[in-house]
SEDO-862529 format. One record per residue (C-alpha): residue number from 0; chain; residue in three letters; x, y, z. Coordinates in pm, 1 decimal, padded with zeros to 6 digits. Layout:
<atom num="NUM" cadena="A" residuo="ala" X="X" Y="Y" Z="Z"/>
...
***
This chain:
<atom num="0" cadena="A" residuo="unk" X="00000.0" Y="00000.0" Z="00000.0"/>
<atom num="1" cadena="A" residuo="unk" X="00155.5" Y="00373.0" Z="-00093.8"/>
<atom num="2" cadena="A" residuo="unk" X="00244.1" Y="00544.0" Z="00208.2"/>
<atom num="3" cadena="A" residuo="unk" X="00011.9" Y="00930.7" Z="00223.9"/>
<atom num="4" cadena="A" residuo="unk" X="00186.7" Y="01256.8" Z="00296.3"/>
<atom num="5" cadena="A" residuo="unk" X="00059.6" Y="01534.9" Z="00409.8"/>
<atom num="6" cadena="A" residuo="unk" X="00079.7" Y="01876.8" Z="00196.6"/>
<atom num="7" cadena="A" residuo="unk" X="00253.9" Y="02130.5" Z="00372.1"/>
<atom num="8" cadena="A" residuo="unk" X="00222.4" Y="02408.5" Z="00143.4"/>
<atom num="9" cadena="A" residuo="unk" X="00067.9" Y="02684.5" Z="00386.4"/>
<atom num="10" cadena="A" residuo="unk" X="00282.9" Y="02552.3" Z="00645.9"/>
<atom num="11" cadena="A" residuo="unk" X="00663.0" Y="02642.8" Z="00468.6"/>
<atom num="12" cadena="A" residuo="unk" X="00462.3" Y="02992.2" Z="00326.7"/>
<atom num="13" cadena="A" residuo="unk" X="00384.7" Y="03086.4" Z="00666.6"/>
<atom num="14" cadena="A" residuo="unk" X="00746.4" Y="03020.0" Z="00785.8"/>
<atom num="15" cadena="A" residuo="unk" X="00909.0" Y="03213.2" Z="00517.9"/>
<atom num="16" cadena="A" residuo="unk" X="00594.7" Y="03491.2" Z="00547.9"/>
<atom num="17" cadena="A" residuo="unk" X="00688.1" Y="03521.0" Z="00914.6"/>
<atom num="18" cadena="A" residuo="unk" X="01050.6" Y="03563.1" Z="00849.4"/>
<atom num="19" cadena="A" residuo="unk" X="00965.6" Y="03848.9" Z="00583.0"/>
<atom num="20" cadena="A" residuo="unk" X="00756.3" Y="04041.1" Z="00841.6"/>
<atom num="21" cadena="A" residuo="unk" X="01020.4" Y="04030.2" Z="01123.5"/>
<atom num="22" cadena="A" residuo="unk" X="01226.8" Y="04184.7" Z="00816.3"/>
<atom num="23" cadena="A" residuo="unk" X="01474.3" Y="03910.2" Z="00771.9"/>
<atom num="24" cadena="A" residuo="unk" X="01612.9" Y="03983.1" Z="00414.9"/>
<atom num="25" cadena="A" residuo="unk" X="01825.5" Y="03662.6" Z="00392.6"/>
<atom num="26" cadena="A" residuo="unk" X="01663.0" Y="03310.3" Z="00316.9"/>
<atom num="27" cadena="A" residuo="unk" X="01718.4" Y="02969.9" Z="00193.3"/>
<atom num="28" cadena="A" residuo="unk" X="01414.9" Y="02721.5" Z="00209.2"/>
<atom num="29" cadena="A" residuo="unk" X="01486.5" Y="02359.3" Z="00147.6"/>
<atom num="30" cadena="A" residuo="unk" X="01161.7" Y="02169.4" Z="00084.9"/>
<atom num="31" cadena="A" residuo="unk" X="01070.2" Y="01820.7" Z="-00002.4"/>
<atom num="32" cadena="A" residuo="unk" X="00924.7" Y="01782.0" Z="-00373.0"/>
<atom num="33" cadena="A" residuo="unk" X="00569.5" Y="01735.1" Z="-00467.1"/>
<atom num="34" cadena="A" residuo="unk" X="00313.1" Y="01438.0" Z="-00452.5"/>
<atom num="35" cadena="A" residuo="unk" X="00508.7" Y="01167.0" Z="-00714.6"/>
<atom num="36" cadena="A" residuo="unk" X="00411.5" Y="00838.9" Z="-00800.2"/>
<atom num="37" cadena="A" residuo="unk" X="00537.7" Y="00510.6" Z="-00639.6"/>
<atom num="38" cadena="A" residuo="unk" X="00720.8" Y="00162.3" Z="-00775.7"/>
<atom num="39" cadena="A" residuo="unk" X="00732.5" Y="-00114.6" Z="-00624.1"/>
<atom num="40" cadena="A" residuo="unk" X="01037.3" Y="-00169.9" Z="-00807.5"/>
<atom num="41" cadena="A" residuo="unk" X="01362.8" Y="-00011.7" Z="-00603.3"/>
<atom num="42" cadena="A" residuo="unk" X="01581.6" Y="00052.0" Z="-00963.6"/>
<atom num="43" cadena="A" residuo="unk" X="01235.2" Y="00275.7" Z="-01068.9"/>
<atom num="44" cadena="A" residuo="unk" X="01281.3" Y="00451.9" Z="-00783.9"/>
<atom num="45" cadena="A" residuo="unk" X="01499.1" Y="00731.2" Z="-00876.8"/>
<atom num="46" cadena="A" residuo="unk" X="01257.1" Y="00804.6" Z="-01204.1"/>
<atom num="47" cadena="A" residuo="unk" X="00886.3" Y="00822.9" Z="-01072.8"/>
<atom num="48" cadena="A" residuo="unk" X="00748.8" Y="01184.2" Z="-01121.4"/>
<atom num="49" cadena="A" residuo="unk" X="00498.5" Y="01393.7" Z="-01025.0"/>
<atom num="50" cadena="A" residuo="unk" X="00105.5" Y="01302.7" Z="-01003.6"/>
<atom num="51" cadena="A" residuo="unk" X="-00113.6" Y="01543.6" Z="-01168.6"/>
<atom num="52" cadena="A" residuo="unk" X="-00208.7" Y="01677.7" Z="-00812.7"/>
<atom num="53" cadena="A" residuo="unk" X="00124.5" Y="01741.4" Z="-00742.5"/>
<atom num="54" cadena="A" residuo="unk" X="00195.4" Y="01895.8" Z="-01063.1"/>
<atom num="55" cadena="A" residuo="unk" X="-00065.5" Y="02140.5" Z="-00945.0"/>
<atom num="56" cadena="A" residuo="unk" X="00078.9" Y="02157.7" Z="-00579.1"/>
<atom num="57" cadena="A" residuo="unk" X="00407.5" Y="02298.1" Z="-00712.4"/>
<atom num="58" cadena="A" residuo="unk" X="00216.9" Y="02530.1" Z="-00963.2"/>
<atom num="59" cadena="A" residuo="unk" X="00011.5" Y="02650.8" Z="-00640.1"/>
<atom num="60" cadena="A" residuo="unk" X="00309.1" Y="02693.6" Z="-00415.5"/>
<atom num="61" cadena="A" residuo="unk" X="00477.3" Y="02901.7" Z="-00694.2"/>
<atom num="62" cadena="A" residuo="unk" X="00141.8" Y="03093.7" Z="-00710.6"/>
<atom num="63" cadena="A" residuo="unk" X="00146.0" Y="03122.8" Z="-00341.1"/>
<atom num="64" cadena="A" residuo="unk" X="00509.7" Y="03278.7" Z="-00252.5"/>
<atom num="65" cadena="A" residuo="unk" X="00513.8" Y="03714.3" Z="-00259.7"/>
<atom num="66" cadena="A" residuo="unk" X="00627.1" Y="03871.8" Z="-00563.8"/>
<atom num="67" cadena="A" residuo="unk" X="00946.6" Y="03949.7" Z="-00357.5"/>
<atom num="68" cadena="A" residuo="unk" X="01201.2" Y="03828.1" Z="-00262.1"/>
<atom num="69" cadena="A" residuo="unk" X="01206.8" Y="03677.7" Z="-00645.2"/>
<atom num="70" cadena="A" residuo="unk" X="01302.9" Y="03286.0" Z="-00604.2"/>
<atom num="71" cadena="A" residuo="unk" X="01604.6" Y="03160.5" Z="-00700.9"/>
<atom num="72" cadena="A" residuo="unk" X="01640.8" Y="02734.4" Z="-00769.4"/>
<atom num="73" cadena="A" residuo="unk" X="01826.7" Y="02479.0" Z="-00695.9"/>
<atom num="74" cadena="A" residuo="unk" X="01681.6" Y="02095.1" Z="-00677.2"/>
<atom num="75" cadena="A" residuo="unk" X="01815.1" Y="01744.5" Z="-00694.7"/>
<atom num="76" cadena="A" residuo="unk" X="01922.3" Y="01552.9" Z="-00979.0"/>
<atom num="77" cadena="A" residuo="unk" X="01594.3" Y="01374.2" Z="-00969.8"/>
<atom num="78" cadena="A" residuo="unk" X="01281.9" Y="01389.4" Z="-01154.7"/>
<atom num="79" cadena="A" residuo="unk" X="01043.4" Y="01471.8" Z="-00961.6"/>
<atom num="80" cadena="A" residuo="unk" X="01240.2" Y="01747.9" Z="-00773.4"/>
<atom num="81" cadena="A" residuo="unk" X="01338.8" Y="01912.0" Z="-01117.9"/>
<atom num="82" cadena="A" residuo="unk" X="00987.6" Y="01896.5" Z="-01187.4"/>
<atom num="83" cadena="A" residuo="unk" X="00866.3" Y="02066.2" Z="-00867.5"/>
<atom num="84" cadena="A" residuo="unk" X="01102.7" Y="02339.8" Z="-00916.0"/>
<atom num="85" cadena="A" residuo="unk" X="01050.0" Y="02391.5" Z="-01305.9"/>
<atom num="86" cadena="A" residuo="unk" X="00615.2" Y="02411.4" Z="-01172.7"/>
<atom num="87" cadena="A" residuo="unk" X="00707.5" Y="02614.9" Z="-00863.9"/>
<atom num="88" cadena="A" residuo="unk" X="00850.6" Y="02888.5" Z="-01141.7"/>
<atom num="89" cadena="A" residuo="unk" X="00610.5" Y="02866.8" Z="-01354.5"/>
<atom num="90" cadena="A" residuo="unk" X="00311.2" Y="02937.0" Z="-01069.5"/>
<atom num="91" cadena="A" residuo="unk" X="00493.1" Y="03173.2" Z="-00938.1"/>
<atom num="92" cadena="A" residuo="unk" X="00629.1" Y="03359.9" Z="-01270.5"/>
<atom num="93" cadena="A" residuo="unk" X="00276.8" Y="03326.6" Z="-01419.5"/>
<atom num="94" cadena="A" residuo="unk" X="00118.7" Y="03571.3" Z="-01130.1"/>
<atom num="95" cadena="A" residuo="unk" X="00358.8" Y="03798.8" Z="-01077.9"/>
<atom num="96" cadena="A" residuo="unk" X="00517.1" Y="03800.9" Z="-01478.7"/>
<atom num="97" cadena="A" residuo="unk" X="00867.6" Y="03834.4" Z="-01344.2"/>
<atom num="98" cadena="A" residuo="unk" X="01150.3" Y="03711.0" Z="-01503.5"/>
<atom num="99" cadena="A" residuo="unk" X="01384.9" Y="03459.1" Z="-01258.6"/>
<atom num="100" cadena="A" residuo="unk" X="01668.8" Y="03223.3" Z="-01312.2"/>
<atom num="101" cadena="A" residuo="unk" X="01655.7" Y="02891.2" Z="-01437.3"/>
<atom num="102" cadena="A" residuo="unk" X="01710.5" Y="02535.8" Z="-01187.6"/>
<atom num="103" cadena="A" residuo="unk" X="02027.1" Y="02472.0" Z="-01132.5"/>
<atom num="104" cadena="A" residuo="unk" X="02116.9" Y="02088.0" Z="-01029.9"/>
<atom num="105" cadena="A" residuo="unk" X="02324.0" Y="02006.1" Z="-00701.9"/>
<atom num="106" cadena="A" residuo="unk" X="02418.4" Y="01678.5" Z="-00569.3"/>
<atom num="107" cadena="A" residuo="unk" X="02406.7" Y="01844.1" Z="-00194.2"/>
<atom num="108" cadena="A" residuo="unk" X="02037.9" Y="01797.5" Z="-00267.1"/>
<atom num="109" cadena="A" residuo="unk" X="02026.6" Y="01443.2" Z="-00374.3"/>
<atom num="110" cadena="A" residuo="unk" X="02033.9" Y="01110.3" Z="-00181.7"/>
<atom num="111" cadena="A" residuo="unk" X="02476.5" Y="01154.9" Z="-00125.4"/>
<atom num="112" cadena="A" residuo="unk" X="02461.3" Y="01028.1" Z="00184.9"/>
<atom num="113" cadena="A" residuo="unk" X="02403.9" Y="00673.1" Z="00061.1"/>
<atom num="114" cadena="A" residuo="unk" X="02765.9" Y="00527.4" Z="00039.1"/>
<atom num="115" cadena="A" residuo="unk" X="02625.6" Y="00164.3" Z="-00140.6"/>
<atom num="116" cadena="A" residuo="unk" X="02253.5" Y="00161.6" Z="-00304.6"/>
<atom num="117" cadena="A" residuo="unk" X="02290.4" Y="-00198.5" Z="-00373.1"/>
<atom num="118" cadena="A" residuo="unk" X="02338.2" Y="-00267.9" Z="00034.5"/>
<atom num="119" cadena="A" residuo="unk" X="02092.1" Y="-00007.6" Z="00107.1"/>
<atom num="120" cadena="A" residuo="unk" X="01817.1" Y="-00051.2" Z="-00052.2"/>
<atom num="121" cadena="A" residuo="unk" X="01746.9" Y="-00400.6" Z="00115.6"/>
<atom num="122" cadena="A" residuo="unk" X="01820.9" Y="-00290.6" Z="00478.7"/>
<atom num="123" cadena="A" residuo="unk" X="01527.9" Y="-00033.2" Z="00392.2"/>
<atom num="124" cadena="A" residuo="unk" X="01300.5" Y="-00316.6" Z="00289.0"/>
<atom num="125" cadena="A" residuo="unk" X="01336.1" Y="-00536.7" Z="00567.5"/>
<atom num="126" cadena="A" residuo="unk" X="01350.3" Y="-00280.3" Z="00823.5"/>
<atom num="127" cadena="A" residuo="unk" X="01115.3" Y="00005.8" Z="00672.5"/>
<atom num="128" cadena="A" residuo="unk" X="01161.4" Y="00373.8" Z="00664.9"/>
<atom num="129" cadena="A" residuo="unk" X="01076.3" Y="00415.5" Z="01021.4"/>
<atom num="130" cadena="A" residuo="unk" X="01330.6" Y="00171.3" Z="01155.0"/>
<atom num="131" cadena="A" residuo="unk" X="01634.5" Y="00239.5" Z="00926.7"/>
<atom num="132" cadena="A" residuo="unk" X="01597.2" Y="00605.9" Z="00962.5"/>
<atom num="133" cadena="A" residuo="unk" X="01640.2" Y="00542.3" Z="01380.3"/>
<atom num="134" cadena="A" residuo="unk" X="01949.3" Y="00267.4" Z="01321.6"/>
<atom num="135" cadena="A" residuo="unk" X="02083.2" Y="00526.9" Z="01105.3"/>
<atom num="136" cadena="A" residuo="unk" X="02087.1" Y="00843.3" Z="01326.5"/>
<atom num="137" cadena="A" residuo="unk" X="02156.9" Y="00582.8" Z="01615.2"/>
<atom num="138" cadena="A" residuo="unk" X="02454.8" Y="00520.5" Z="01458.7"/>
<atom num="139" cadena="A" residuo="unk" X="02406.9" Y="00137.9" Z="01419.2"/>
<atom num="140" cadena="A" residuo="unk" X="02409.2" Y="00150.7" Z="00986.1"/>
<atom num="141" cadena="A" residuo="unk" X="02732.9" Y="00018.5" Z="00849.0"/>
<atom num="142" cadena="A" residuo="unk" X="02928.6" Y="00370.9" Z="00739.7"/>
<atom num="143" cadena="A" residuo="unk" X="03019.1" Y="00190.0" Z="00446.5"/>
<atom num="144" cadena="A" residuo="unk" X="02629.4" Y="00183.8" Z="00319.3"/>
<atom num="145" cadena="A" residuo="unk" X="02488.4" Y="00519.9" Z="00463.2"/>
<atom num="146" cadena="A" residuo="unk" X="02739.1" Y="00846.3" Z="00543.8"/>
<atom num="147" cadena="A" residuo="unk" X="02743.0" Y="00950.1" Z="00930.8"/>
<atom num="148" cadena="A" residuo="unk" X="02419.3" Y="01126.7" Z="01007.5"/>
<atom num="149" cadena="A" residuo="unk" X="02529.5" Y="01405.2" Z="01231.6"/>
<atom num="150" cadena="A" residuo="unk" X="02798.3" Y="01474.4" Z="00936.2"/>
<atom num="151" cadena="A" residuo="unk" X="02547.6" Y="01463.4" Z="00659.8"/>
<atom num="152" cadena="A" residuo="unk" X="02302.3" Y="01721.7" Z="00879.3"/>
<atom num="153" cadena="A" residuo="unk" X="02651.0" Y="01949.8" Z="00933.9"/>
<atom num="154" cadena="A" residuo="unk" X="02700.7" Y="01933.8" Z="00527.2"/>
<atom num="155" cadena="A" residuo="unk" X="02375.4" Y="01995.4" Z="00456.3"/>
<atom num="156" cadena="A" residuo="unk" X="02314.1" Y="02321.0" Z="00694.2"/>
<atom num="157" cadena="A" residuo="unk" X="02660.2" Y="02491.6" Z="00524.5"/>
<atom num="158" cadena="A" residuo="unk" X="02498.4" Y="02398.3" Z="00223.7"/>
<atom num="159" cadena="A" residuo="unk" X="02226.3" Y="02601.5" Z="00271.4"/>
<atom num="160" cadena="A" residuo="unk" X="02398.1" Y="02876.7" Z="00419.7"/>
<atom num="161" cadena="A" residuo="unk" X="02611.2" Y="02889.3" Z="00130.6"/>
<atom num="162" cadena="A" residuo="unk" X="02299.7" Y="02992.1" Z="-00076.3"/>
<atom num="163" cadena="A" residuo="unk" X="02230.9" Y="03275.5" Z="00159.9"/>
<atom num="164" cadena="A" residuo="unk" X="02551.5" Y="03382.0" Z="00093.4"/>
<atom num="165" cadena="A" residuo="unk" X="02526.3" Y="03382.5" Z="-00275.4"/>
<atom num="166" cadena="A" residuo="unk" X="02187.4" Y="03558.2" Z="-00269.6"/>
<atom num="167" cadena="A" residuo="unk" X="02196.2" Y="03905.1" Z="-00458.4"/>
<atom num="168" cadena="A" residuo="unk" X="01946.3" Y="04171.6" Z="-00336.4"/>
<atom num="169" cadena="A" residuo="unk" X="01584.5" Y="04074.3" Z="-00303.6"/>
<atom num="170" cadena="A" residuo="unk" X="01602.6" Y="03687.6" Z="-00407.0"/>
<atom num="171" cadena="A" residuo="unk" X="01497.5" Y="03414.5" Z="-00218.4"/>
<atom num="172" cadena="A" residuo="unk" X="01664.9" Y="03018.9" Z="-00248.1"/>
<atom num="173" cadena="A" residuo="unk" X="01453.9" Y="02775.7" Z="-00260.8"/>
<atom num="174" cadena="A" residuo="unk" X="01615.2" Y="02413.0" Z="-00274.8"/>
<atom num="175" cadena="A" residuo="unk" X="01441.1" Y="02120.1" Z="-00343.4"/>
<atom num="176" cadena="A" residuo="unk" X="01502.9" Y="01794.9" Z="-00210.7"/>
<atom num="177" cadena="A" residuo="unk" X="01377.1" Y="01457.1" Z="-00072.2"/>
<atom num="178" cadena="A" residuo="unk" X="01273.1" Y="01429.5" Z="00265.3"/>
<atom num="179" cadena="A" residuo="unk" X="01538.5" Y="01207.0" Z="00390.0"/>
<atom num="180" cadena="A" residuo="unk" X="01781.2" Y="01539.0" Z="00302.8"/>
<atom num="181" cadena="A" residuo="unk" X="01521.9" Y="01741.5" Z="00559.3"/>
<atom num="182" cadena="A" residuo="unk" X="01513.3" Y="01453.3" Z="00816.0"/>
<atom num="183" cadena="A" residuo="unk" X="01873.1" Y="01471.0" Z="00963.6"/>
<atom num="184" cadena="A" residuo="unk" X="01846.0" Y="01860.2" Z="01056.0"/>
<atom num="185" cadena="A" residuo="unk" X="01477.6" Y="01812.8" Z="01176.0"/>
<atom num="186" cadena="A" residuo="unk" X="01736.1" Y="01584.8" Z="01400.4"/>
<atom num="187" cadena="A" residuo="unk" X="02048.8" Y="01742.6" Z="01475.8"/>
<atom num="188" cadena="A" residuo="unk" X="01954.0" Y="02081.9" Z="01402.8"/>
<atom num="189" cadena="A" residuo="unk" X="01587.1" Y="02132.2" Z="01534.9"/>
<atom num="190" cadena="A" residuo="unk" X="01592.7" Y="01828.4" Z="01794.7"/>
<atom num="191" cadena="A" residuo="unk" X="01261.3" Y="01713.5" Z="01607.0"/>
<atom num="192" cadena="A" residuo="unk" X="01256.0" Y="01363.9" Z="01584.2"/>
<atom num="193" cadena="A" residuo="unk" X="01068.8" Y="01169.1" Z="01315.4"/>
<atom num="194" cadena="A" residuo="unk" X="00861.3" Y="00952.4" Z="01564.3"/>
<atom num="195" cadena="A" residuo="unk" X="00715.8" Y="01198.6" Z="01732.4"/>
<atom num="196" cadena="A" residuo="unk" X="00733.9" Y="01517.3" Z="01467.9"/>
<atom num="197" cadena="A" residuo="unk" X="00623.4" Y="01319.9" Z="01194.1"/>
<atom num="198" cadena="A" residuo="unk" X="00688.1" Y="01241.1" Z="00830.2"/>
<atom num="199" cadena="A" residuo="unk" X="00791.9" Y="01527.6" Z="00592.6"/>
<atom num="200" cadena="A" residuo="unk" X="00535.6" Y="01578.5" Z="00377.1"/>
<atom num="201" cadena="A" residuo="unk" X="00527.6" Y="01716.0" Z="00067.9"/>
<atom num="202" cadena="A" residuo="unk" X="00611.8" Y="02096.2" Z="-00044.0"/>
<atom num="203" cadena="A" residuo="unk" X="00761.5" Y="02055.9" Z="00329.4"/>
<atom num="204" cadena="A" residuo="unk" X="01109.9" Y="02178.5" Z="00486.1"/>
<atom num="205" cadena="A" residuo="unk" X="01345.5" Y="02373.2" Z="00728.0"/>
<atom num="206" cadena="A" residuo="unk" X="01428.3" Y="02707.9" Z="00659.7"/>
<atom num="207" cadena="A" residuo="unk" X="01767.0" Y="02909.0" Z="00710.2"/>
<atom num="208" cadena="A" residuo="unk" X="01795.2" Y="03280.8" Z="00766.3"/>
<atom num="209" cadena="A" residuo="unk" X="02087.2" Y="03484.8" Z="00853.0"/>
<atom num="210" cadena="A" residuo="unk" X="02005.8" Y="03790.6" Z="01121.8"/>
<atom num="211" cadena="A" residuo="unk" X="02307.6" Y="04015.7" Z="01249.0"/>
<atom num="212" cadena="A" residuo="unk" X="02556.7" Y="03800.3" Z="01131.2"/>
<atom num="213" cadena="A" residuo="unk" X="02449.6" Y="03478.2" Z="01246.6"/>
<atom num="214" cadena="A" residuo="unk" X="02259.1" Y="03180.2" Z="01091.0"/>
<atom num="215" cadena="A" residuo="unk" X="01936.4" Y="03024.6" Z="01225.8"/>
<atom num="216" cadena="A" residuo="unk" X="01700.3" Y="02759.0" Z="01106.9"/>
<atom num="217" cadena="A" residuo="unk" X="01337.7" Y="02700.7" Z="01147.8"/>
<atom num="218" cadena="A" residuo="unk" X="01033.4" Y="02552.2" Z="01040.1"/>
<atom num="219" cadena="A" residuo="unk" X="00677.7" Y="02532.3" Z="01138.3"/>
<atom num="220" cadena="A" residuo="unk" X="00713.8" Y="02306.7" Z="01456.5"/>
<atom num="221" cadena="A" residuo="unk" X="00950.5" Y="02511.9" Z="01641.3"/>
<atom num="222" cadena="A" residuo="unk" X="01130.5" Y="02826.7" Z="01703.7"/>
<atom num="223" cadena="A" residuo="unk" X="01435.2" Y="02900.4" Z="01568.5"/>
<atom num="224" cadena="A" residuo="unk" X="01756.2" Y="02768.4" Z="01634.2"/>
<atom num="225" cadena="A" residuo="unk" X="02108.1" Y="02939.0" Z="01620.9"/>
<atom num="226" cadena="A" residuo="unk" X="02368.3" Y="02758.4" Z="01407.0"/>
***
């Protein structure tokens, strides 16, 4: 049976609104892609796209940001995250008829913590999402198959504060990922863990901000956290 996710939508606009009204100039949103289709077949995995409805999620999200700060890209290799960004443009460039930068790729925003697919992909099926994704921030997943946790959630957050840094005036970064890239700072970062804060849904995320100098990140279950 496919697992449901939530949409999250209002939830990551809010966050980013809020930031905007407290006058924060300086953001970089990292957010899960869109509702995609599911295989039961692990080597389709990497090329199931979006649904129609979450076609239309990322169009609406798009839609839903401010004219300004204007958005600037940057997604995963994969499918359905290039299509999210490429329909998260076009909503947003359709209302406001602004012109913005195309996607750019980055492999910071892919799955690079998996060391070996071929070993990981059947730990996941025997032990679930759930399970693996405790062994693995518990330490007790082979390094050899998955990259330390607390290390990937360190690589990931100066990721992302390398795209506030490389913001010109009045944009906005908006990365788009997989939810296992958001899990390990809902972890380290934010303390939120998956059992309890619950699956990343889609159009869902942490966000970064910079304010006097120093680097914080958020999202919608908790106050922000100096980096």
């Amino acid at each position: 049976m496919t697992k449901k996710y939530e949409l999250k939508t209002k939830q990551t606009i809010d966050t980013i609104n809020h930031l905007l009204d407290d006058g924060i100039e300086k953001i970089s949103v990292l957010i899960r892609h869109s509702d995609r289709f599911f295989t039961q077949d692990s080597k389709l995995e990497p090329f199931m796209g979006l649904t129609d409805k979450g076609k239309d999620f990322a169009f609406d999200f798009g839609a839903s940001m401010r004219p300004d700060p204007l958005p600037k890209f940057t997604s995963s290799f994969m499918g359905r995250c290039i299509e999210t960004a490429f329909l998260i443009d076009k909503g947003f460039t359709k209302k406001n008829s602004r012109v913005i930068d195309h996607n750019l790729l980055n492999d910071m925003l892919s799955p690079f913590y998996v060391k070996d697919v071929e070993k990981a992909i059947p730990c996941i099926e025997e032990q679930g999402n759930d399970l693996f994704l405790r062994n693995w921030f518990d330490n007790r997943i082979d390094k050899s198959i998955m990259e330390n946790p607390k290390k990937a959630s360190d690589l990931l957050t100066q990721f992302m504060i390398e795209q506030i840094q490389k913001l010109r005036d009045n944009q906005i970064a908006i990365c788009v990922s997989h939810d296992w890239n958001i899990f390990p700072l809902k972890e380290f970062k934010l303390g939120l863990k998956h059992e309890t804060a619950g699956d990343v849904g889609y159009l869902d995320g942490v966000v970064f901000f910079e304010k006097k100098n120093q680097y914080y990140i958020t999202n919608y279950q908790t106050s922000p956290v100096l980096l």
